[in-house]
N, C-alpha and C positions, 0 to 999 in steps of 0.2 A: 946538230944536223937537223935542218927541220924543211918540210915539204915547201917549196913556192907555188903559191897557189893566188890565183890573179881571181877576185869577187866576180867583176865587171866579165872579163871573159865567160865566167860560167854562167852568168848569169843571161849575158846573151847566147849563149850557146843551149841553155833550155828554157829560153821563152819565156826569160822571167819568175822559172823557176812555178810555173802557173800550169804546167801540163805535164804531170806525171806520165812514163810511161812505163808498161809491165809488160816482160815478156815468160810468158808460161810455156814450158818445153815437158810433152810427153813422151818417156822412151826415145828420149833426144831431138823430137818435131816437135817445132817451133810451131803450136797453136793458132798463132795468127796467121800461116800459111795456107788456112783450112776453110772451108766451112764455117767449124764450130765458133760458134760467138764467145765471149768473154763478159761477165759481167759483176758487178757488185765486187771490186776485188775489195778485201780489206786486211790490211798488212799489219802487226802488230811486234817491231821491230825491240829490242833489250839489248843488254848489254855484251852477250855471243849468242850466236846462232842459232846454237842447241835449244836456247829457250824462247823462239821468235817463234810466231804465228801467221799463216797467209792460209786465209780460206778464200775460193772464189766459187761464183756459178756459171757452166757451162751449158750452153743453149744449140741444138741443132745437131745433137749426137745422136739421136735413133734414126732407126733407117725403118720408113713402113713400108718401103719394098720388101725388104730381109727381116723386118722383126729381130731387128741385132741393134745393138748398138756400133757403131763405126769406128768409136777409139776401143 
């Protein structure tokens, strides 16, 4: 039993495979809903999970109204 999986489909279906997209979810907000920018992500994927790596930087979370941060 093995997965059908069509190259050419996926391949058009993400651009070629040429535009990665990340989505970062805090306390289950979807980050790119926000303000806050996203940047330098860098993913560092293995064989499960438990031992993968994703550090990113977030740009636009102080607030110098409130001297707080917003997330």
């Amino acid at each position: 039993m093995g997965a059908d999986i069509d190259f050419f489909k996926l391949q058009k279906d993400y651009s070629n495979f040429m535009n990665p997209r990340v989505v970062i979810e805090v306390e289950g907000k979807n980050i790119d809903k926000s303000d806050i920018g996203v940047g330098e992500v860098d993913l560092e994927l293995t064989s499960g999970f438990e031992a993968s790596i994703a550090t990113f930087n977030l740009y636009n979370t102080f607030s110098q109204e409130k001297y707080a941060f917003d997330y």
